[in-house]
Legacy VTK file of the C-alpha trace (Angstrom):
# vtk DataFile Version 3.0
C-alpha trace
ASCII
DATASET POLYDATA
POINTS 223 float
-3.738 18.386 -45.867
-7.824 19.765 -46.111
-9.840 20.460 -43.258
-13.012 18.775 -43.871
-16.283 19.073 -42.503
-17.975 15.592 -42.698
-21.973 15.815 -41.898
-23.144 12.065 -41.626
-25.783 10.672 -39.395
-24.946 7.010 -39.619
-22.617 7.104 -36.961
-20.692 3.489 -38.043
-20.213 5.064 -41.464
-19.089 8.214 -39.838
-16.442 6.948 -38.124
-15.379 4.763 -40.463
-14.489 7.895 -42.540
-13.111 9.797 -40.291
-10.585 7.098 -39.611
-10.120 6.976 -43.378
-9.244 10.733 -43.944
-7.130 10.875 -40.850
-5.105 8.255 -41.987
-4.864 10.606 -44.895
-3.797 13.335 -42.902
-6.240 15.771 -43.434
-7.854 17.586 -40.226
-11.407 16.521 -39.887
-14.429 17.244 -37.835
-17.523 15.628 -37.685
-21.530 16.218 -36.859
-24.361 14.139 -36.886
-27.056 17.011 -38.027
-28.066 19.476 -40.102
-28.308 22.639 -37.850
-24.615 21.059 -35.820
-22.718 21.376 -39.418
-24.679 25.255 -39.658
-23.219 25.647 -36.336
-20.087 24.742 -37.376
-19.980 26.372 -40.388
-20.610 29.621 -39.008
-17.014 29.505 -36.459
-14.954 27.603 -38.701
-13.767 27.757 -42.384
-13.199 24.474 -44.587
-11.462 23.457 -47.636
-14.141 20.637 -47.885
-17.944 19.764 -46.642
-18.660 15.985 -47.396
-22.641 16.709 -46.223
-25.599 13.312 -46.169
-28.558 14.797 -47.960
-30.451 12.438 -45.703
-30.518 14.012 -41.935
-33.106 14.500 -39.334
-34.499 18.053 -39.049
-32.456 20.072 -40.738
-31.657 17.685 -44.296
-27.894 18.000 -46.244
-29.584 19.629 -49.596
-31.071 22.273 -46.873
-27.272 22.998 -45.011
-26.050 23.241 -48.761
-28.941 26.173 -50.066
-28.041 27.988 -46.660
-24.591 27.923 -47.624
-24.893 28.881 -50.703
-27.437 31.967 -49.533
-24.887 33.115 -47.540
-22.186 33.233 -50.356
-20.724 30.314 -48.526
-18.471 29.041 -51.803
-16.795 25.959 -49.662
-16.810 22.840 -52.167
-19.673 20.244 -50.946
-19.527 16.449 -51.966
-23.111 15.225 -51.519
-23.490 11.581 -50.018
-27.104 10.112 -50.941
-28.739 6.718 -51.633
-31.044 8.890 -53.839
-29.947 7.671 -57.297
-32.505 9.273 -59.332
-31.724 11.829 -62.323
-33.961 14.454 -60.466
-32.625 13.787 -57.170
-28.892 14.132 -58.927
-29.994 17.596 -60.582
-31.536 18.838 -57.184
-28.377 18.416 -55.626
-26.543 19.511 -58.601
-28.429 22.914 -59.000
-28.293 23.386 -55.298
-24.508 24.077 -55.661
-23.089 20.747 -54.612
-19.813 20.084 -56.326
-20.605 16.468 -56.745
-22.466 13.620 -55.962
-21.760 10.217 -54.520
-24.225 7.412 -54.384
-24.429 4.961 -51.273
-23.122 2.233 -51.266
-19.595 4.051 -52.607
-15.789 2.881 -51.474
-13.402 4.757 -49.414
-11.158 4.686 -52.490
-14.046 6.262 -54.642
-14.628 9.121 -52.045
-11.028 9.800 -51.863
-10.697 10.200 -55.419
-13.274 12.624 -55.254
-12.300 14.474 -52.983
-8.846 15.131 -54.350
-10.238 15.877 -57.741
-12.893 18.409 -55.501
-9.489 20.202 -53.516
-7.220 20.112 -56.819
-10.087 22.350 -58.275
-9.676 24.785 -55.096
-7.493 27.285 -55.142
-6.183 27.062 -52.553
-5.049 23.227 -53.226
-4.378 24.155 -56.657
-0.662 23.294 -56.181
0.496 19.720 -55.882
4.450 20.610 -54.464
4.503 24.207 -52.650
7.750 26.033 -52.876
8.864 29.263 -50.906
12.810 29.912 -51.508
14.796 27.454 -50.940
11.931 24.983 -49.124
9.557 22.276 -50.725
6.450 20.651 -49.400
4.967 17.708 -51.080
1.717 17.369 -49.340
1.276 14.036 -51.260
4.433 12.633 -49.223
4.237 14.680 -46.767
8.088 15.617 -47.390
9.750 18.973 -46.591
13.257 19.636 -47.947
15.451 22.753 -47.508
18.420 22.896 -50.359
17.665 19.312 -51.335
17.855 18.122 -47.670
15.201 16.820 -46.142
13.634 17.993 -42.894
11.765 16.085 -40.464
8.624 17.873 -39.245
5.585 16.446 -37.073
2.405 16.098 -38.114
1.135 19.506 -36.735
4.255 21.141 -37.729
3.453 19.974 -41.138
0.661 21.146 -41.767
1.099 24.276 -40.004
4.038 24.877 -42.531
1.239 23.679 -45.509
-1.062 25.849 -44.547
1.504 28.889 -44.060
2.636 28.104 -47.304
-0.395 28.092 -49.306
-0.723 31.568 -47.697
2.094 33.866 -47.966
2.219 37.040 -46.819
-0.965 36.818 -45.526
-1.449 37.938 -41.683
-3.299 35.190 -39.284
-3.980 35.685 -35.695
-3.085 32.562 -33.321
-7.127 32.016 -33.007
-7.238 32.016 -37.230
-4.428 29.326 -37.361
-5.619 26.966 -34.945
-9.248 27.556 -36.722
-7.776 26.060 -39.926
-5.303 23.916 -38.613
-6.672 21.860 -36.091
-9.999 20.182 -35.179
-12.516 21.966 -33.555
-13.616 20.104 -30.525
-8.687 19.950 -30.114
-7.810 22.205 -26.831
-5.217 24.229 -28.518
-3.688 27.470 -26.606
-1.964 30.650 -28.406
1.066 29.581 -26.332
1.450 25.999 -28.290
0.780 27.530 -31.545
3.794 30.400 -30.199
5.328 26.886 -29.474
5.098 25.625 -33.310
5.828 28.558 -34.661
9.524 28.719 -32.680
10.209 25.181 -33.875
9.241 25.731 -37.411
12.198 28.788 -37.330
14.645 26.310 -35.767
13.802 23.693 -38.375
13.735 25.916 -41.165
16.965 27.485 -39.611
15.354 31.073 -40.430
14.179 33.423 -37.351
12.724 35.502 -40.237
10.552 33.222 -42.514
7.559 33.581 -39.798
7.250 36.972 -38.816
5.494 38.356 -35.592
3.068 41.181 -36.396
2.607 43.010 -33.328
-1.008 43.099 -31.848
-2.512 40.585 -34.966
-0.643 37.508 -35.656
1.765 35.954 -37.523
2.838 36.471 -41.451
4.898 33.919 -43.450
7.607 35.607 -45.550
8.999 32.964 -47.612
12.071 35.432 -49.077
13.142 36.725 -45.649
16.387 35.538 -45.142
LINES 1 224
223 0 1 2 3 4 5 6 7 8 9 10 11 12 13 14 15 16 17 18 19 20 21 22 23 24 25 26 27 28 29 30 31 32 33 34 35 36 37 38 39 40 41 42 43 44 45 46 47 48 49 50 51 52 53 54 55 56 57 58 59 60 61 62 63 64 65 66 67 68 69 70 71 72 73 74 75 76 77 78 79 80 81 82 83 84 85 86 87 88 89 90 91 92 93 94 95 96 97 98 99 100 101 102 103 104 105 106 107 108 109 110 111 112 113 114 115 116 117 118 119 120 121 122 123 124 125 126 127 128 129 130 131 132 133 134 135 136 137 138 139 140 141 142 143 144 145 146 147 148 149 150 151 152 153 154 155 156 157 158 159 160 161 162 163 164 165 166 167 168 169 170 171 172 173 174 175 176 177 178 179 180 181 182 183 184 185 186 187 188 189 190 191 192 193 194 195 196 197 198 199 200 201 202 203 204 205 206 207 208 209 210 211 212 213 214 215 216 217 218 219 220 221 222
């Protein structure tokens, strides 16, 4: 699971991906401009920007030298029907991480944007492990002791994300930043809510700890 800023003004082509990578399960928000995805950029984090060099006002090779500016390292797949060797080296030099021609496939795009997350850090891993649990976020499986655990989709990837950050201290605002959509109502009571069903699950009170007054800390060898 990524969350993924897509930045397309061809609104048909738009949704058609964001069907696509929810079907994938990653978390996905979408704009139709240049200056909504700098808006966006500046309340949200991503693992992923797929960013149209081609959009009124404020074009995707000018969101992408902004970002950059700003030491904004996010990886950025360009989408273009520029095909030219200069246009490619623009792009290139601007910091985009690669560069996808129109027409492309939904199979192409999703190839490169696994290849772009594997090269993340953060996605670095392919199965997480923390004790005695395992997340495949290729399956989507989670098994404790070699039995497997039914989560929901949120829970999921609430787990993912806690588990690609251990021992790392998130408020409830931080997790449903990187967890869920922007435009998703989400209260500090539901993600309270995840968190006690995660324990159950898990069957450990411990493995998601409360820090009082900041947030919440995942502690993988509490017991």
């Amino acid at each position: 699971m990524a969350k993924i800023l897509l930045v397309e003004d061809e609104k048909d082509l738009a949704q058609q991906l964001e069907d696509w990578f929810k079907r994938e399960q990653h978390t996905i928000d979408v704009v139709y401009t240049g200056q909504d995805a700098l808006n966006y950029l500046k309340i949200s984090k991503y693992d992923l920007v797929i960013l149209d060099w081609m959009l009124p006002l404020v074009s995707g090779l000018e969101v992408l030298q902004k970002m950059r500016s700003h030491n904004n390292r996010t990886p950025v797949i360009m989408l273009t029907a520029k095909d030219s060797e200069d246009d490619k080296e623009k792009g290139l030099d601007s910091g985009a991480d690669d560069y996808v021609t129109k027409p492309f496939s939904l199979r192409e795009l999703s190839a490169r944007t696994r290849a772009a997350l594997r090269r993340s850090s953060q996605a670095a891993k392919t199965v997480l492990t923390a004790g005695d649990v395992e997340l495949d976020p290729v399956s989507r499986t989670v098994s404790k002791g070699n039995v497997e655990i039914h989560l929901e989709p949120k829970e999921f990837n609430l787990l993912e994300f806690f588990m690609r950050h251990p021992q790392q201290v998130f408020s409830a605002d931080a997790l449903i930043d990187r967890v869920w959509p922007s435009d998703t109502l989400v209260s500090t009571d539901a993600i309270r809510t995840y968190i006690k069903i995660l324990r159950k699950k898990l069957d450990n009170e411990k493995v998601i700890q409360n820090v009082r007054g900041v947030g919440y800390k995942f502690e993988p060898d509490m017991k």
